[in-house]
N, C-alpha and C positions, 0 to 999 in steps of 0.2 A: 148343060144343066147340072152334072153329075159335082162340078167344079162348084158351080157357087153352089148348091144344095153342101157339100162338104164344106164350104168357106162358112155357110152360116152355122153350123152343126162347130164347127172348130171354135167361133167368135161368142157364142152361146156360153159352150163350154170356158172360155179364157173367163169370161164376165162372172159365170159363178161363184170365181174364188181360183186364183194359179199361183202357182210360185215365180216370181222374176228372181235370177240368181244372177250376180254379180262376182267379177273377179278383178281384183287391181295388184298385181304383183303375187303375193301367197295370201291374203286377204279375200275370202267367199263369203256371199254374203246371200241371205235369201231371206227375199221379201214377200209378202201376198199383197198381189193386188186383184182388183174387180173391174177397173177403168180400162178400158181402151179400144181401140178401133184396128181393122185389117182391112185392106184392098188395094188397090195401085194405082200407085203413083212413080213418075219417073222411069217409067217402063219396067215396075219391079213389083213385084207384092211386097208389101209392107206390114207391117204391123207398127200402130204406133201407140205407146204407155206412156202415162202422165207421173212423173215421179218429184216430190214435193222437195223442195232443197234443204230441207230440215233433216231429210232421212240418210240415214247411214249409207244406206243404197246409193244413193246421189252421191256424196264421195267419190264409191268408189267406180262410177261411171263416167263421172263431168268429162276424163281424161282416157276415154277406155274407147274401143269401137266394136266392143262382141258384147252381146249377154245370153242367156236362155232365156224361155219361158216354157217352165213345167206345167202341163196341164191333167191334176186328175181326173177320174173318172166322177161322174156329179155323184156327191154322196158322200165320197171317201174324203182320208185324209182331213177331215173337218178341225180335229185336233191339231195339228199341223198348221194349218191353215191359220186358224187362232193364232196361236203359239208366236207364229212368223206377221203376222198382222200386229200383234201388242206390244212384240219385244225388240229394242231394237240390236240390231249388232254393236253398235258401240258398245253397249255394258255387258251383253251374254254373246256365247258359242253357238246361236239357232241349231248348226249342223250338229257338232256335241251334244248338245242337252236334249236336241230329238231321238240322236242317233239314225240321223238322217244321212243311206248312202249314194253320192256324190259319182257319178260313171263321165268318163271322155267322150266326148262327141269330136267333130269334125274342126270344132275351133274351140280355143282357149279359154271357152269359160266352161262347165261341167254342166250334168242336166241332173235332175231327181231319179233314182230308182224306185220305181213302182209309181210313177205318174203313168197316165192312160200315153200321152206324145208330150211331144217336145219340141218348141221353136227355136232353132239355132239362128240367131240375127244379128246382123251387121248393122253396125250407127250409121245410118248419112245424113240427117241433119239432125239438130238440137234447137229447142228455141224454149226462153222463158215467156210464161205469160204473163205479158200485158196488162194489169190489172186497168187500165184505162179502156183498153179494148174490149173488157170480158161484161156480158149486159150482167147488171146490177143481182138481181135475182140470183145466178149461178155463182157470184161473187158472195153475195150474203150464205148462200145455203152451202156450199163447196166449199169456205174460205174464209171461215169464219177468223181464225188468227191469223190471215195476211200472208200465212206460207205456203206461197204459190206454188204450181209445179211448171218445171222445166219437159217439154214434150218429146220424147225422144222417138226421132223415127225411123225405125230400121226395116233392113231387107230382111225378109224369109229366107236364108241359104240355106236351110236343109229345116227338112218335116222330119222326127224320128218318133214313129209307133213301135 
């Protein structure tokens, strides 16, 4: 009980507002997103995020198998959150111009300093959506310019509080 009562307190929290950080060579990137889902599959826990192939993040993931997901405490970091939400990395420095500091985790991508945890997660599948598949509704309200996202679904390998 202890486990999913924390799975839903963790999935709560991702939904609010987290940072997804990306790393492709010396390239970081970090993105806010609200979308996504956790539980398991393939005998693993998962977490799976929706990432639009328009976004600079997508770059630098199509080709990658790690990411984080920084999760603050609800409340904070709202500024940040904006900030990483409006702007994309191709044109600004997110990290730079927040002064956002970047710490090593257990795999090559980095997490946030002063987020509440942090998901260290491994890619094992990818997949675009469909737009034939997706019911109309969630297409019209989700989707308005056609720029779908690509679902990327990774392991949990380490929780860091």
């Amino acid at each position: 009980m202890l486990a999913l009562e924390q799975s839903r307190a963790y999935l709560e929290q991702l939904t609010n507002g987290s940072f997804l950080i990306s790393k492709n060579g010396e390239r970081t990137n970090v993105m806010t997103i609200g979308w996504g889902s956790m539980g398991y599959l393939w005998n693993r826990f998962v977490v799976m995020v929706p990432v639009r192939t328009t976004r600079y993040s997508y770059e630098l993931l199509k080709d990658e198998h790690f990411f984080t997901i920084s999760v603050p405490k609800k409340g904070q970091m709202s500024r940040e959150l904006n900030y990483c939400g409006t702007k994309s990395g191709r044109d600004v420095d997110k990290i730079k111009d927040l002064a956002l500091e970047m710490e090593e985790g257990s795999i090559p991508v980095p997490h946030l300093r002063g987020a509440q945890f942090h998901l260290e997660c491994k890619i094992l599948y990818k997949e675009e959506i469909n737009p034939e598949k997706l019911n109309g509704l969630i297409d019209l309200e989700c989707y308005p310019q056609k720029d779908y996202s690509v679902l990327f679904y990774a392991e949990i390998v380490n929780i860091i509080e």
